[in-house]
C-alpha positions as CSV (number, residue, x, y, z in Angstrom):
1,X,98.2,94.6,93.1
2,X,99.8,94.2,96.7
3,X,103.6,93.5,96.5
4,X,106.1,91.9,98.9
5,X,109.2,93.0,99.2
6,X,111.5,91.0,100.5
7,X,115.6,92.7,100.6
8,X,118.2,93.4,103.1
9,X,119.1,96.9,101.6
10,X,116.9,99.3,102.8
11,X,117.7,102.0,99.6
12,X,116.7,98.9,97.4
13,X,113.3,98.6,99.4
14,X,113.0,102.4,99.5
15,X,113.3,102.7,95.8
16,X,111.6,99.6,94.8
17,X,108.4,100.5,97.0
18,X,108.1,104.4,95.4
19,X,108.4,103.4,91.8
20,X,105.6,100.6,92.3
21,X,103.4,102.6,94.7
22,X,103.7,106.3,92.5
23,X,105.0,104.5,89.2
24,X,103.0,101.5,89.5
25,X,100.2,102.1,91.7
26,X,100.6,99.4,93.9
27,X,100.2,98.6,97.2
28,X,103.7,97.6,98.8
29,X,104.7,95.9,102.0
30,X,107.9,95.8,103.1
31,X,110.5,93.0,105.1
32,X,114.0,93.5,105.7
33,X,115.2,89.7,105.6
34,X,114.1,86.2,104.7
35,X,111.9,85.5,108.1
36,X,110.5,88.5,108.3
37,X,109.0,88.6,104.7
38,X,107.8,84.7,105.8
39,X,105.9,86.5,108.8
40,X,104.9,89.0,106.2
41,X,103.7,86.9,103.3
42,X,101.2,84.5,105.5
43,X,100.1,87.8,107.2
44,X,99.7,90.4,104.3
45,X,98.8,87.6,101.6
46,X,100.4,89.5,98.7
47,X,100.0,89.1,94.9
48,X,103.5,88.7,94.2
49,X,106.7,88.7,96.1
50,X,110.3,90.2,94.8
51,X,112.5,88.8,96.2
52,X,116.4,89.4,97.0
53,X,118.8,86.7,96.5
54,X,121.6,87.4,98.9
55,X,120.6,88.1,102.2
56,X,122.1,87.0,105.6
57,X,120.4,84.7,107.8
58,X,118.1,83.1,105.1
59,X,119.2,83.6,101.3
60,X,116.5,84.1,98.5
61,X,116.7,80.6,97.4
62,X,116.1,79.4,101.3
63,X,113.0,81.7,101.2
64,X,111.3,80.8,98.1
65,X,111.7,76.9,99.7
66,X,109.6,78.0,102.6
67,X,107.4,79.8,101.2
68,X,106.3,77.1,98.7
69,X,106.2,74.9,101.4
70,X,103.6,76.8,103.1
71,X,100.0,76.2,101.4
72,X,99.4,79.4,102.6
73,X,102.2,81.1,100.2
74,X,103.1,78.4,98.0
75,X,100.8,79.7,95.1
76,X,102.2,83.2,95.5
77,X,104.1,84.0,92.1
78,X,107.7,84.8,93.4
79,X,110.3,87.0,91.8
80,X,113.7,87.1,92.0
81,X,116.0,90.4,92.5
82,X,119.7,89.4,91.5
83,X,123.0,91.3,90.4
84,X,123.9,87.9,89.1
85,X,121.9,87.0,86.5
86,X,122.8,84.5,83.9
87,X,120.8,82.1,81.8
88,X,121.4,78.9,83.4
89,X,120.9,80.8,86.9
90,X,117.3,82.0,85.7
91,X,116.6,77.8,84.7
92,X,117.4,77.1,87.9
93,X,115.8,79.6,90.0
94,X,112.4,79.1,87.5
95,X,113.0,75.1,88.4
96,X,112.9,76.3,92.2
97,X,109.0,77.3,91.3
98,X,110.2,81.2,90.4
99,X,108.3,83.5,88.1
100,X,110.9,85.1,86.6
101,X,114.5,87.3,87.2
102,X,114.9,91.0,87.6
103,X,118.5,92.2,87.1
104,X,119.8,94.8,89.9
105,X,120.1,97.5,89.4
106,X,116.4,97.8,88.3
107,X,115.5,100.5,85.9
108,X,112.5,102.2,88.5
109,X,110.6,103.2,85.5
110,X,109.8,99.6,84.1
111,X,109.7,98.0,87.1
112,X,106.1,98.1,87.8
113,X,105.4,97.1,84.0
114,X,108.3,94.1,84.4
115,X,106.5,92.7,87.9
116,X,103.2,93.2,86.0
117,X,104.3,91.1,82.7
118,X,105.9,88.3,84.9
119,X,103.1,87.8,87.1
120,X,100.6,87.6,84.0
121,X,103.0,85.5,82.3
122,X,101.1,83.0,84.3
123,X,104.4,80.8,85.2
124,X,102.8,78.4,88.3
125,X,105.2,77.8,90.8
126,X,106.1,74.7,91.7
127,X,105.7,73.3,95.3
128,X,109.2,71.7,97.1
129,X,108.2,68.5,96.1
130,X,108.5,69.3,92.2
């Protein structure tokens, strides 16, 4: 499974991308901000994307709206990376076409399982539209 990660904070990216790749045995791909991980999705055609909510220049929820507005990205299965996690936040991100939540700080030694369990879960995201 090749995974996307899309996050500002570089210790968050570093720690993310060894529990997936030794943990997990994933491939991972990293972006450092909103545009880049767009650049990166269309060019690395993930499997899944986790993705951070607040980032400068172009926030999580700004992303996910391009990415789903790309046919080339819109099917990929997108999941979220929050401290603020609630249950009317995770309705409304899953009504934005998300695949699921993961609270930060992640526990590194279920993340891989977590990313795996969402993406089978078989949520579809939704395209901009609705």
């Amino acid at each position: 499974m090749k995974v996307l990660i899309i996050d500002d904070d570089a210790d968050i990216r570093l720690i993310a991308s060894l529990t997936l790749t030794r943990v997990g045995g994933m491939t991972v791909v990293e972006a450092d901000g909103g545009l880049e991980g767009l650049r990166k999705a269309r060019e690395e055609r993930p499997d899944v994307v986790l993705l951070d909510m607040m980032m400068p220049m172009m926030d999580g929820c700004a992303t996910l709206a391009a990415l789903r507005a790309d046919p080339v990205t819109a099917s990929v299965p997108v999941i979220f990376l929050s401290c603020k996690v609630v249950g009317a936040e995770i309705e409304r991100l899953r009504g934005l076409g998300a695949a699921g939540v993961l609270t930060k700080p992640f526990d590194p030694r279920t993340l891989a399982n977590d990313v795996r369990a969402l993406v089978e879960s078989g949520v579809q995201p939704l395209s901009v539209d609705g």
